[in-house]
N, C-alpha and C positions, 0 to 999 in steps of 0.2 A: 652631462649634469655635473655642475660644481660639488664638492666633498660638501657634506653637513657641514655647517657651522660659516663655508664661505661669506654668505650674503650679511654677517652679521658684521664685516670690516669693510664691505661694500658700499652698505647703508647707513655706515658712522654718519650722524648727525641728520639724518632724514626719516627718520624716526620717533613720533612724538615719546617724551621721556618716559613717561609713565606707563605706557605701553613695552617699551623695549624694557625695563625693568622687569613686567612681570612676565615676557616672555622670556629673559633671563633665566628667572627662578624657574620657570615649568621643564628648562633646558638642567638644569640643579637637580630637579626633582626627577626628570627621567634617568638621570644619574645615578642617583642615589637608589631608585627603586629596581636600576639594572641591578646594583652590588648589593640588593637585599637589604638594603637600608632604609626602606620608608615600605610604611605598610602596604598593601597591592587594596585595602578599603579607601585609605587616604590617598593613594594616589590615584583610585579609579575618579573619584571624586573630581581633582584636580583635573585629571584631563578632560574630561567632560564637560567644567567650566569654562575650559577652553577649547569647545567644541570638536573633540577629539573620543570617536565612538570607536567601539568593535562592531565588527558587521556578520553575517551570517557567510558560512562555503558551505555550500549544498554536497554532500558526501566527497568533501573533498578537492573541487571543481573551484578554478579560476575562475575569473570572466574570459579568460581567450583561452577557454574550455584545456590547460593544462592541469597537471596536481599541484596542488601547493605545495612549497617545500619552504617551510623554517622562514616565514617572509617576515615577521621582525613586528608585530602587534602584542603589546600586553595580555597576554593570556593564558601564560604557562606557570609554569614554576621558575623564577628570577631568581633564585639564592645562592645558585653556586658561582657567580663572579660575574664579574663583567664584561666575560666573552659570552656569556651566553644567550644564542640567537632569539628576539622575540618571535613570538607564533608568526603574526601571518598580517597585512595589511589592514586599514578600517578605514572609518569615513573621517571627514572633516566639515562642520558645517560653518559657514562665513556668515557673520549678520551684514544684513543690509537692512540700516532703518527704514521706515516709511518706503523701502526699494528701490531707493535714488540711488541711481550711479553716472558716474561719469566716463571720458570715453579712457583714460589712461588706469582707473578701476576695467576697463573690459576688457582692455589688452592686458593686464597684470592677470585677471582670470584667466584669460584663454590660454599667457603662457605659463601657469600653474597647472592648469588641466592637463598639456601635454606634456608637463615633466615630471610630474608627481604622480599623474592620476590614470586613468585609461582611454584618454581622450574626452570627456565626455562633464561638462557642468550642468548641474540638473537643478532648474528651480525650482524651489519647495512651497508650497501650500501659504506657507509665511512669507514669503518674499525674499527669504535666503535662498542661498547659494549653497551647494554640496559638492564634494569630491568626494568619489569612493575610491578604494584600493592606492591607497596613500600610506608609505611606511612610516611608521613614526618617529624614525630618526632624521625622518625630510622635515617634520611638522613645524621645527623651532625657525627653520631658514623658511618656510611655507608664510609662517605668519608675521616675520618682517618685515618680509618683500607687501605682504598687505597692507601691513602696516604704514609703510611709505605710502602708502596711496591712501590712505586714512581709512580703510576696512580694520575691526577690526574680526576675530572670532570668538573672544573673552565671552561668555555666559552663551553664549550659542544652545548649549544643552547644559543637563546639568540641575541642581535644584536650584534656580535661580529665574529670573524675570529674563526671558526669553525675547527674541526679537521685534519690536514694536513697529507693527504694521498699519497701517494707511491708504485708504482710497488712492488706488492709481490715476486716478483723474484729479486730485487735489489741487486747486487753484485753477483751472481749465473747465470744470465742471460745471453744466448751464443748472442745475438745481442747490446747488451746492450752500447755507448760510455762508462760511468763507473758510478760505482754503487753510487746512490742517498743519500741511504741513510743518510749518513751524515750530508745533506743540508738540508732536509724537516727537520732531527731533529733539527739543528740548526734554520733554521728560525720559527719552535715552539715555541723552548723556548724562541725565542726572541719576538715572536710577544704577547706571554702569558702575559695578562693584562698591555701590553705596553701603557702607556699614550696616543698613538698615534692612539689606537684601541677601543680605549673607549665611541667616539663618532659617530658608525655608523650609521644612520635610517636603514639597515638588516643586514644580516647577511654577512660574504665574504668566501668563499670557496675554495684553492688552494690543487694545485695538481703537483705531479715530475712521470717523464717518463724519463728512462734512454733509450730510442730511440722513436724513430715518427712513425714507421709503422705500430705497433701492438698498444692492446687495451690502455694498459701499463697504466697510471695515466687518461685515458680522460679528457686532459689537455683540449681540444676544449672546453669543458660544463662547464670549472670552472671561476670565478671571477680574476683568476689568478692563471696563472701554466707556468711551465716552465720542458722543451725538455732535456735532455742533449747534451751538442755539446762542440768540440775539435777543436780548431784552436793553429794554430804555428806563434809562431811572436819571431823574430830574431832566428830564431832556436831550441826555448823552447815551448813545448806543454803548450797548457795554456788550463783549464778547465772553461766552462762555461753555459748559458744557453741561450735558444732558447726561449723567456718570451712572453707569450701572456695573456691580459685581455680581461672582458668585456663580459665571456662569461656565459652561465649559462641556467639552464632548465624552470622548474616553468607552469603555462600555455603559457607563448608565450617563446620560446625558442633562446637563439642568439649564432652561435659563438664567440668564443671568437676572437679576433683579434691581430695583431702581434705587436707587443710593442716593440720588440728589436730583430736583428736577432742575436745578442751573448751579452749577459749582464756576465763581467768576476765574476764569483764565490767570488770573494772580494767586489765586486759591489751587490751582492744579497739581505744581508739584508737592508744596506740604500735605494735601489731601491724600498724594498717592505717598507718599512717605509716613505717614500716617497708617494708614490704610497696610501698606507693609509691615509694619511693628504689630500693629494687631494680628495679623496674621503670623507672623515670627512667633509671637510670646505663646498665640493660643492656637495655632494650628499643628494639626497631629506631625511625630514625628515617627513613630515606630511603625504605626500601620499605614507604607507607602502605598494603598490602593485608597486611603481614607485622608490624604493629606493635602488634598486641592484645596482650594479656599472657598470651593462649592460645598464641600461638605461642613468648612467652618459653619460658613453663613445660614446653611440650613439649619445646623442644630442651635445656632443660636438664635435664629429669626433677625429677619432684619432691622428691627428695630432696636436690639437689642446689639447688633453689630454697630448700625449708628452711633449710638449712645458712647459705645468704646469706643470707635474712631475720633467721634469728638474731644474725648477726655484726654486721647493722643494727641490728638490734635495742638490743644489749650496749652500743653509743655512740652511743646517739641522747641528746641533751640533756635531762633532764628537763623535763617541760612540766607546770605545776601542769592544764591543762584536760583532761588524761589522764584525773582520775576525779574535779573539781571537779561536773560535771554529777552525777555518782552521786549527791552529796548533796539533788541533788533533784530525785528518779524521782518523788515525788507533785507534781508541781509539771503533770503530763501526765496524771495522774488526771482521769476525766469524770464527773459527778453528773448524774442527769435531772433533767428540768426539770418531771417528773411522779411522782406517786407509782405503782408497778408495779399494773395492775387487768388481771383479764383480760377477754373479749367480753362474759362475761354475759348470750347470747342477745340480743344488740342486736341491731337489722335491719340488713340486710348489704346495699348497693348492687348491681345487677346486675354482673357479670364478676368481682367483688371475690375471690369462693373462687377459680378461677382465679390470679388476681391474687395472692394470699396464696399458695397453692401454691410456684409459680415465685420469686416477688421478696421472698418473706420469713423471716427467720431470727432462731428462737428465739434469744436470749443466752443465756451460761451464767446469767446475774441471772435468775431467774425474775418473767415480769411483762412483760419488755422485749424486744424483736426488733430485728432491722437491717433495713431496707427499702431495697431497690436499689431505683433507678430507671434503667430502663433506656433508652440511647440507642443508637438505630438511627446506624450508623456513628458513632456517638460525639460527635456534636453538639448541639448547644443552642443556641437563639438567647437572647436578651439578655434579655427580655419573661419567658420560663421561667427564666431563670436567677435574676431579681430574685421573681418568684413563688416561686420552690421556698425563696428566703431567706425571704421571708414566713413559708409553714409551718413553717421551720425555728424562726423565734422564738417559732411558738404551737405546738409539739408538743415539740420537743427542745431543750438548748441546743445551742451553739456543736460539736455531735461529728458534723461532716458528712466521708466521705470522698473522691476518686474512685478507682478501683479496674482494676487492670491490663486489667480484659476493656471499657475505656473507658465504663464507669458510674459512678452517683456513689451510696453510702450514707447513709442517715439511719440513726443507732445512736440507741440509749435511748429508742424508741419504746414506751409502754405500748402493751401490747396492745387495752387500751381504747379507745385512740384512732385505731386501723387504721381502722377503716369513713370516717371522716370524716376524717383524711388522704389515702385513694384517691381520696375525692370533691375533694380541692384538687387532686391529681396528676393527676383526668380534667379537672379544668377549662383544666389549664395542657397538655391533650395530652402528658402525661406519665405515663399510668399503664397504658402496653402492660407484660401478661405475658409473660413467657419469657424472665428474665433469666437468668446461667449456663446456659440452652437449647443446641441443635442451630440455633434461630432468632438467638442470640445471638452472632454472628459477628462476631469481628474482621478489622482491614482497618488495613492502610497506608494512605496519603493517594494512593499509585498516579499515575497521569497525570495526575489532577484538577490535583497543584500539585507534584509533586515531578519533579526534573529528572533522575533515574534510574530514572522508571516506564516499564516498556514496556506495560502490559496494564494494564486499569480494574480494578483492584481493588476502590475503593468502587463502581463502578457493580454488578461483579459479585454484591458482598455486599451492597447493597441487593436484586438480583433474588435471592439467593438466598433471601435473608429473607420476601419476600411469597410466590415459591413455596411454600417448605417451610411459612410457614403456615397455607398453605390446603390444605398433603394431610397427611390423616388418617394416613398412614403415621409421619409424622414427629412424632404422637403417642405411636406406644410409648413404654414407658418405657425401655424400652433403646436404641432409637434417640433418643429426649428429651435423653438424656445425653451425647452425644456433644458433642463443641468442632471447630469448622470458622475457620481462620485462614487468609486472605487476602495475601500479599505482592504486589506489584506488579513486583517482579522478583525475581532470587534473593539479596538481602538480606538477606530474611528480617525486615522491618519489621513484616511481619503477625505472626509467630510462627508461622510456616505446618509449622516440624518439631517442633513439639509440641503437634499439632493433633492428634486423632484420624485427622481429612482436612486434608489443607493440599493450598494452589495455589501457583503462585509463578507470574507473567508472563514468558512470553517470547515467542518469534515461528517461524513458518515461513516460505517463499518458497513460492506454487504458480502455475506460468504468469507469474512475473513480478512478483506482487503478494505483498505481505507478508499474512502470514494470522494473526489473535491467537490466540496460545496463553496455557495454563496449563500446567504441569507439576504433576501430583499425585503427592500426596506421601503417606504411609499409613505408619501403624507408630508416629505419635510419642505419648511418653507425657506428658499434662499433670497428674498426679495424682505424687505421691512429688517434691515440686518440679520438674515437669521432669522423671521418672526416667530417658526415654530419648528418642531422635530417630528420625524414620520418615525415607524413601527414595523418592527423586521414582520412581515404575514408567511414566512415560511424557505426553507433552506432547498434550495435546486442544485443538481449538477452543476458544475463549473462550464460542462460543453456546452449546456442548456440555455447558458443566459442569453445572448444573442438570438433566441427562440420566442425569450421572456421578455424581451424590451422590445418585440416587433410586437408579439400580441399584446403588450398595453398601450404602445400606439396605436394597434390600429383599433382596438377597443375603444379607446378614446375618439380618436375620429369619428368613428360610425355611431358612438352614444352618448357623448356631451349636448351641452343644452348649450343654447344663443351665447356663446361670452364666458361658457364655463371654464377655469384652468383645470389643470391637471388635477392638483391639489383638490378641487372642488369638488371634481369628476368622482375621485379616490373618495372622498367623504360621502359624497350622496350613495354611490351604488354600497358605500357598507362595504367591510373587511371580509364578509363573511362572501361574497360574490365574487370578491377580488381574487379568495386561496380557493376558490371554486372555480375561475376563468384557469389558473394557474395549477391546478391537481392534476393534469397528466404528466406536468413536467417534473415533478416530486419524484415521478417510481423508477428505481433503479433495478435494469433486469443483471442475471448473472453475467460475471465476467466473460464467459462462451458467447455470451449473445452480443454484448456491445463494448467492446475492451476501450473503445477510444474513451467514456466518462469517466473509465480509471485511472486518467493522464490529465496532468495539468496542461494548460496552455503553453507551449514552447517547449514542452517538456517530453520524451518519449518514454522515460522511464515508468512503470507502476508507481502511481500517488504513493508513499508513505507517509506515516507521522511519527518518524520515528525508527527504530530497532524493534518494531513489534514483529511478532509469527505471522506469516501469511498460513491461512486457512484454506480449506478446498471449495470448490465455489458449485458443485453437483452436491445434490440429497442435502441441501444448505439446513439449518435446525434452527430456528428464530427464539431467542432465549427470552425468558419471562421478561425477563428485564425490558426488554426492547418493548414489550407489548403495555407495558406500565409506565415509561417516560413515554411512548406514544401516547397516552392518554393522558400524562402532564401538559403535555404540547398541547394538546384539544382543550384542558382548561386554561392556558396563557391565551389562548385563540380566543375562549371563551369571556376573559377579562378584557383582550383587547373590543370586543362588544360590548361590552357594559360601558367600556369608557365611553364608547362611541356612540353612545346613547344617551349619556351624562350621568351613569350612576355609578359614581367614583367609590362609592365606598364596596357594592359588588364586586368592581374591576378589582378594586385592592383586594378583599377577603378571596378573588378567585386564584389573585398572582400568588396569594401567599400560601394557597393549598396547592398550589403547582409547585409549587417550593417542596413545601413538606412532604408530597407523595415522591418526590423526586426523590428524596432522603430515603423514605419507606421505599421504594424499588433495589436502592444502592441495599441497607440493612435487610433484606429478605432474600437478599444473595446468599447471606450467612443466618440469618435467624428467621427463619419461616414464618414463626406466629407473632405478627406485628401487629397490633390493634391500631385503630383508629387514628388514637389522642393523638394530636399533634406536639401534647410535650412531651410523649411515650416519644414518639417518633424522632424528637431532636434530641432528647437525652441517647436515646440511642445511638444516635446518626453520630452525637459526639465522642461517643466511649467508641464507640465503633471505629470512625476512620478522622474526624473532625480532631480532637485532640492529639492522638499519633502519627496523624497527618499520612495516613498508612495509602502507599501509592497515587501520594499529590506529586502534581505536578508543580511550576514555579506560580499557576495561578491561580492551584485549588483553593489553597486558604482563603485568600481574598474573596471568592465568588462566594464559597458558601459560608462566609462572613455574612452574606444578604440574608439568608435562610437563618442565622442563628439570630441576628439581630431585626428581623422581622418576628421573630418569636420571642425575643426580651422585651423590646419595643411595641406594642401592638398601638395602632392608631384609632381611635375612635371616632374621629371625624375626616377623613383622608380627602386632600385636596384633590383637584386633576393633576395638578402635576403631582404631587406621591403619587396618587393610583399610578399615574403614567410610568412615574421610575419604579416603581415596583415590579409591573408588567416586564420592562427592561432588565430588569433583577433577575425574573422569575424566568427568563428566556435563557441566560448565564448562567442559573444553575442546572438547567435540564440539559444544557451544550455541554457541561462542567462533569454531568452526572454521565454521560455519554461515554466521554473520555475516560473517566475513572474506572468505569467497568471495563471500558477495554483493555485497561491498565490490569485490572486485575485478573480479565481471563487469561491476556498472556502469559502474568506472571505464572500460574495455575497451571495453564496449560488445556484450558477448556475451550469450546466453542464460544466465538461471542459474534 
């Protein structure tokens, strides 16, 4: 490997200017923050913008299972001079707009991955690219070499407009009004370190869908996305969008809501620049759990968000780059590199019809298909990654994408040339079926490397993958279809509530020892972008789940109706049947009896959460506490019925006394005689542990921020979606309230 700083007299002059400038200054800044000269807030900040994370070491542990030692990540004490070694490795996240790449972008990846990283590029959720266990003194030579190839990583993370994502079928697409692409790339480049983007409290998220009924961009979940849609005015077809904000995942989830029903294509970027200042000037900046632009838009309604965007609108300066890109939409046009043939009764490789099945999709072009290739948790190493370039030169041009469920496409594949592209994709361990599958499982990065994972996520979605496809059951074709999403905790990084089934990580205490959970989630819809979000019905062992996603298949099988989905299935039999098919897998026996649910996946170590005391797991003592958020649980259950029935405002008055009893369990730890009242209960809750923040953890505040502001706030007419986020609330602070007492017995020294 070249000394730091090599590649930056290598790539004199192949580096756009503006670019190499501010990679410059981040090379300045890591500088200065070695010798103790720029603050470690301001510069976390910086590097972040430029998609430079810290990552989690699990007690210690490598990836190639040695100790760390001194590997050189911002996270120490930097003041004593500028030999002193930083911590330890972290990630890097690269944007890829719209997911387009090309093949000297994929050899630039693969040989990044193996000199920087640990072999391994992982596509994300969004259509970027990750390297983990990257030292940070590689990062500045990391991002010019991208930089030559026009990647860049600038806003990647960071409170800033995040990677603008797009239908991987765009322009190919047989339902499609017409192809996106152009516009996501355009409003990238414009929105890329725009003055206007500079000032968020988090992060903003958009997304394009060149039609509304499929999964296409899950415009519903994003901060702002936009539909493609076609209207004629005096005779001439005019292109535009279908704009919706406001929306977004996270632990309490919102749609997004509809902002305009056609905003004209010329109207796009000043809209979304617009749209940004509003959010700048009036979006929260101190409470980072309350500074989405979902929470904007809710408190002010959206007519009322309108109203500001427009007034922004009216005096925003003109900017010729508003509709400069218009003049060249063909400029994003793809040609194949083959003339359209089809099979022709060619001989067909063994697994290939399968293979075709699942991973292949006709084009509207007649002649030509898209071929996923699918990655198992979303990885690739370096060796596949410069191979898949290979075929990419001899089958298609430069129309590679990767795609939200973290696979990557090959478009303008003649049909002709399927048999003997499979045959390069088995040789490169690249040509498993069951892309878009039930086997096709996304996944956060979970404990593996993220420092908010409670539960193995990828370990899980790996096991779930070879289970399910080795049982027959998970063949139907109605089971085939189904989408299962993985989060590591309730972030919702997997996309776990717009899963057909989603997990999210979290944890129990039984006898003393922490025990891995998932909370499963059911009900969400990934089809109509996002159309709607399902509801965690109760938290299982980690080993369990595999147990859990056979018996909702085959319960579905044996008791759906003519044509019913999943979705359907989950709505008719009622929530209340569903945590009843699901109640044996809940009980967790002592550690003597079944030590393996005490182990995560890939894991053999006992589950922690933590530095906490292990307890004895014989003559176990079940503390009040435990018996009184049990019975919070039973009324979140109980609102999630009420929704379910349409009586939004029960759901709400139930979530929010699952709230408050949750409080009253936490305060009768210390003050026994606790009446009733609910604002006995929060004033208490607050003097108690709410204000001195007594044994929070980094997410106390924020969660039971729900419970304080469900009790200043009270809603007299509560829509379904409040009742909905409420419920969602009211499940966070009883997980929240969990934690906290466990906190407190350790500290103590008591049973819990």
């Amino acid at each position: 490997m070249n000394p730091p700083g090599t590649w930056k007299e290598k790539l004199a002059g192949s580096i756009p200017d503006e670019l190499g400038r501010e990679i410059d200054i981040f090379e300045t800044q890591m500088h200065l923050r070695q010798q103790g000269k720029l603050d470690e807030k301001i510069f976390a900040e910086s590097r972040l913008r430029r998609g430079v994370y810290g990552q989690r070491y699990d007690n210690g542990q490598r990836f190639d299972g040695s100790q760390t030692q001194q590997l050189r990540f911002p996270t120490g004490d930097l003041t004593k001079g500028p030999d002193t070694l930083w911590d330890a490795p972290g990630m890097v996240r690269i944007k890829i707009p719209f997911g387009g790449l090309n093949t000297a972008q994929m050899e630039t990846l693969a040989d990044l991955a193996e000199e920087y990283s640990d072999d391994i590029l992982h596509v994300t959720t969004r259509q970027d690219f990750q390297l983990h266990f990257v030292h940070i003194e590689d990062t500045p030579d990391l991002m010019r070499r991208l930089a030559a190839v026009g990647i860049t990583t600038r806003e990647a993370c960071g409170n800033s407009v995040r990677n603008v994502t797009a239908c991987p079928l765009s322009g190919v697409c047989r339902t499609e009004a017409f192809d996106t692409t152009p516009y996501a790339h355009g409003l990238a480049m414009f929105l890329l370190g725009h003055p206007d983007t500079q000032d968020f409290g988090r992060k903003f998220k958009i997304a394009f869908s060149g039609c509304k009924q499929e999964a296409c961009g899950l415009v519903s979940m994003h901060d702002m996305g936009g539909i493609a849609a076609v209207r004629v005015v005096d005779g001439v077809e005019q292109r535009g969008f279908k704009l919706y904000v406001g929306g977004g995942l996270g632990p309490v989830p919102y749609q997004a809501q509809l902002f305009a029903e056609f905003v004209p294509a010329a109207e796009l970027l000043p809209t979304a620049q617009a749209i940004s200042r509003v959010f700048a000037r009036l979006g929260e900046k101190k409470n980072r759990n309350r500074a989405r632009i979902k929470f904007l838009v809710a408190s002010l309604g959206i007519e009322e968000f309108r109203r500001l965007v427009a007034e922004e609108r009216a005096i925003l300066p003109y900017d010729p780059r508003w509709t400069a890109y218009l003049g060249d939409l063909s400029g994003h046009d793809e040609t194949p590199l083959k003339p359209a043939q089809s099979l022709n009764g060619a001989a067909l490789p063994e697994g290939f019809a399968e293979w075709r099945r699942t991973n292949v999709y006709a084009q509207r072009q007649a002649g030509y298909a898209v071929v996923t290739v699918a990655l198992p948790l979303g990885d690739i190493t370096p060796s596949q990654m410069r191979g898949l370039a290979d075929l990419t030169r001899r089958f298609i041009k430069d129309t590679v994408r990767t795609t939200v469920d973290q696979n990557v496409a090959l478009r303008w594949v003649s049909e002709a040339d399927l048999p003997d592209l499979y045959r390069g994709l088995a040789e490169l361990g690249l040509a498993a079926a069951g892309a878009g599958t039930v086997i096709d499982i996304t996944s956060c990065p979970g404990t593996d490397t993220c420092k908010l994972g409670i539960a193995s996520s990828r370990g899980l979605a790996g096991e779930l993958r070879q289970r399910l496809a080795e049982n027959q059951l998970f063949r139907d074709e109605a089971i085939e279809k189904l989408h299962i999403k993985i989060s590591g905790c309730f972030n919702s990084c997997g996309q776990h509530h717009v899963a057909d089934i989603g997990f999210y990580g979290n944890s129990r205490k039984v006898g003393g020892l922490h025990v891995p959970h998932f909370q499963v989630v059911l009900g969400g819809q990934w089809t109509e972008n996002a159309g709607s979000f399902g509801l965690a019905v109760g938290a299982v062992p980690s080993k369990r789940i595999p147990q859990v996603v056979t018996r909702l298949a085959d319960s579905y099988l044996q008791d759906r109706q003519q044509g019913e989905t999943f979705q359907g299935f989950i709505q008719r039999i009622g929530k209340k049947a569903v945590k009843e098919l699901l109640e044996d897998f809940t009980q967790v026996p002592a550690f003597t009896e079944d030590p393996s649910l005490y182990r995560d996946w890939g894991d053999t170590r006992v589950f922690t959460m933590g530095d906490l005391g292990i307890g004895e797991c014989a003559g176990e003592v079940v503390p009040m506490v435990h018996f009184e958020l049990a019975g919070c649980e039973r009324e979140a259950f109980e609102a999630q019925l009420h929704h379910e029935a349409g009586d939004y405002r029960l759901a709400y008055l139930s979530a929010v006394s699952a709230m408050a009893h949750a409080a009253k369990a936490l305060v009768k730890s210390q003050f026994q005689d606790v009446p009733e009242d609910q604002g006995v209960i929060v004033s208490e809750f607050r003097q108690r542990f709410f204000d001195p923040e007594l044994h929070f953890d980094r997410f106390s505040k924020s969660i039971f921020a729900h419970l304080i502001r469900a009790h200043e706030q009270p809603l007299a007419a509560p829509t379904r979606d409040q009742a909905h986020q409420h419920i969602e609330e009211a499940q966070l602070v009883i997980e929240a309230a969990y934690s906290l007492y466990d906190r407190i017995s350790a500290a103590v020294g008591v049973p819990s």
